[in-house]
C-alpha positions in Angstrom: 90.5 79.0 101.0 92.8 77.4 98.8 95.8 76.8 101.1 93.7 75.8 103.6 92.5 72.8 101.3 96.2 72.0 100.2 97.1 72.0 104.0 94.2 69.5 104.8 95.3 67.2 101.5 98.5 67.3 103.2 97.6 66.2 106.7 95.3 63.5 105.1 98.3 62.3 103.2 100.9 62.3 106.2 99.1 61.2 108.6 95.3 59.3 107.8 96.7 57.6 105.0 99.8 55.9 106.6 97.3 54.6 109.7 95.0 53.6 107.2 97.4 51.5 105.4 98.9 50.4 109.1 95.9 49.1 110.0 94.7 47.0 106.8 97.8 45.4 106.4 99.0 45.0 109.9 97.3 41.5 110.0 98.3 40.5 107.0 102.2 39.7 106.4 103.1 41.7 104.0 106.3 43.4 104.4 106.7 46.9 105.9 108.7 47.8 103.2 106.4 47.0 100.6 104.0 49.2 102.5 105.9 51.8 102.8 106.6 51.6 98.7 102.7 51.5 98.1 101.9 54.8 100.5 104.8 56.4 98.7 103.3 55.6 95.2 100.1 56.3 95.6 101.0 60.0 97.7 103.3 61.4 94.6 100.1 59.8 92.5 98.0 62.0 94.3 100.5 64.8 94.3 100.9 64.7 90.5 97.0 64.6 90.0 96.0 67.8 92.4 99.2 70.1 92.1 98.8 71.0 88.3 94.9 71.9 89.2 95.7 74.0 92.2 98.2 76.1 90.6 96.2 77.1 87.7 93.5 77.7 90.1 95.6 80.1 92.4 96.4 82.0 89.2 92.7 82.2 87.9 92.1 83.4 91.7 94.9 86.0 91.1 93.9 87.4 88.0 90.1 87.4 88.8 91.2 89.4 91.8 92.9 92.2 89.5 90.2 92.5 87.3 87.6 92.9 90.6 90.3 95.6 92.1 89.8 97.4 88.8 85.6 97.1 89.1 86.5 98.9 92.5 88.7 101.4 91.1 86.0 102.2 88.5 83.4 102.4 91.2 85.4 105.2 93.5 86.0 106.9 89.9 82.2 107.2 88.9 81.7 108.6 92.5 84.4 110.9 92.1 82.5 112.3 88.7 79.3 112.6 90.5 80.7 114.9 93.3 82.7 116.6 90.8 80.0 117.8 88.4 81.0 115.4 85.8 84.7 115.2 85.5 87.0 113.1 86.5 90.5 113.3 88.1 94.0 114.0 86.4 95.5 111.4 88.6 95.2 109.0 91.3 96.7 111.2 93.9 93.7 113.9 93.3 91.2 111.2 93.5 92.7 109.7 96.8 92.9 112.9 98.4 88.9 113.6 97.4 87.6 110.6 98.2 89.3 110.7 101.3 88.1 114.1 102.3 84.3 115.2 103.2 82.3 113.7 105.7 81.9 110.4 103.6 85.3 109.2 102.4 84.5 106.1 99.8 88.0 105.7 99.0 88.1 102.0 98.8 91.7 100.6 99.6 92.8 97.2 98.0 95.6 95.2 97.7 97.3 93.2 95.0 96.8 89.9 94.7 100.3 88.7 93.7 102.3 91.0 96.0 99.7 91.6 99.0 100.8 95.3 99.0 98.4 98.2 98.7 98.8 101.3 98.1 100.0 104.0 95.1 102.8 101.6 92.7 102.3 98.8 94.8 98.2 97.9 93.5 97.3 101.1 91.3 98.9 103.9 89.4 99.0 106.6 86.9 99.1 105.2 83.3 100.6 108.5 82.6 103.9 107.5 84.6 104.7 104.7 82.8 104.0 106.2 79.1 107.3 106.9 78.5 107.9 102.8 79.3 104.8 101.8 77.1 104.0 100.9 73.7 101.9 98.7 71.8 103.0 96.8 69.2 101.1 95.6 66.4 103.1 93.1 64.8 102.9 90.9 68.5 100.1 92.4 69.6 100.9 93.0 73.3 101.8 95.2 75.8 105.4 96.0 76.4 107.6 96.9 79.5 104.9 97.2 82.3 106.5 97.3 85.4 104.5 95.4 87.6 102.2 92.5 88.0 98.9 92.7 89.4 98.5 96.7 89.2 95.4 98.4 88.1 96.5 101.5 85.5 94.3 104.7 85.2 94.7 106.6 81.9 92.5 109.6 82.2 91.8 111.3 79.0 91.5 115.3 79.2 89.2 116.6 75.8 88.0 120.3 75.8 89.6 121.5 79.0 88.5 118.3 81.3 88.9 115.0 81.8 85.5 113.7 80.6 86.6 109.8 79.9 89.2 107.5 81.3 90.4 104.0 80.6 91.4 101.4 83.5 93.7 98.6 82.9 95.0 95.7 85.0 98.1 93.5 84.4 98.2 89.8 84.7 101.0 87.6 86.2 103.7 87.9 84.1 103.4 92.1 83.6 101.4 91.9 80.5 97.8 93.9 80.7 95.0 92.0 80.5 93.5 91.0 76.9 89.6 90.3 76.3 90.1 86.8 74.5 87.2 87.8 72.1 88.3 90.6 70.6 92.2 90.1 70.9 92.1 94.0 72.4 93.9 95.2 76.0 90.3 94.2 78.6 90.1 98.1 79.8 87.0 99.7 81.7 85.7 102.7 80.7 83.1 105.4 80.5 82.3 105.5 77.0 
């Protein structure tokens, strides 16, 4: 939706705009030059007043899309726990296989929105995988050496012999996992 308004902007700029200005001043005798030097002008005008707005747009697009990829993720989980009398899986890889199998598969494939890849590593993972690479640190309050951008994390947690709760996180552009503004904590979803 986006590029497809930046790609109209751009026709109206290289084409409408220069037979508009043709046209008004065509019977006047003011020098091509000069029209040339106003179209130019007022297009990097333009250009300077839009592009700063559609970028930050395309990354709020981008990280709301994370964030509903980990509402879906959630949503095959909590299906998983009703089929499987409560529990929920060790890892991705069991929950793709079951939600794949059965006469109703609800696995729900999606893609990530900053790499348009789907798929295990490429738009969800094991938290477990990458706990050796993880920490959180206090003192800047973030977390550290996430691999990926746009990837939705599940951490399962296993208490008295099953995994009864999980946490879901989702990293933003520049690798970092999402934080709930309000609260200066990681934005997770979970059971509890």
């Amino acid at each position: 939706m986006i590029d497809m308004f930046f790609i109209i902007i751009i026709f109206f700029f290289l084409v409408l705009v220069p037979y508009g200005i043709y046209k008004l001043f065509s019977k006047t005798k003011i020098s091509p030059i000069l029209m040339v030097g106003l179209y130019f002008s007022f297009s990097l005008l333009i250009i300077f007043l839009l592009l700063p707005n559609f970028i930050t747009s395309n990354v709020r697009l981008k990280s709301s899309s994370v964030k509903s990829n980990m509402h879906t993720f959630q949503t095959i989980l909590e299906t998983y726990c009703v089929d499987a009398s409560g529990n929920y899986p060790k890892n991705v890889e069991e929950l793709y296989k079951f939600a794949n199998a059965g006469k109703t598969p609800y696995w729900k494939d999606f893609k990530n929105p900053y790499t348009r890849e789907s798929g295990k590593r490429n738009s969800y993972d094991d938290f477990s995988e990458i706990n050796k690479k993880f920490y959180w640190n206090k003192l800047i309050q973030k977390f550290e050496l996430l691999p990926k951008v746009g990837i939705v994390y599940y951490a399962p947690v296993f208490t008295n012999g099953v995994y009864s709760k999980y946490f879901i996180y989702g990293t933003e552009k520049n690798g970092e996992v999402f934080f709930d503004s309000q609260t200066n904590e990681p934005f997770t979803l979970s059971n509890n």
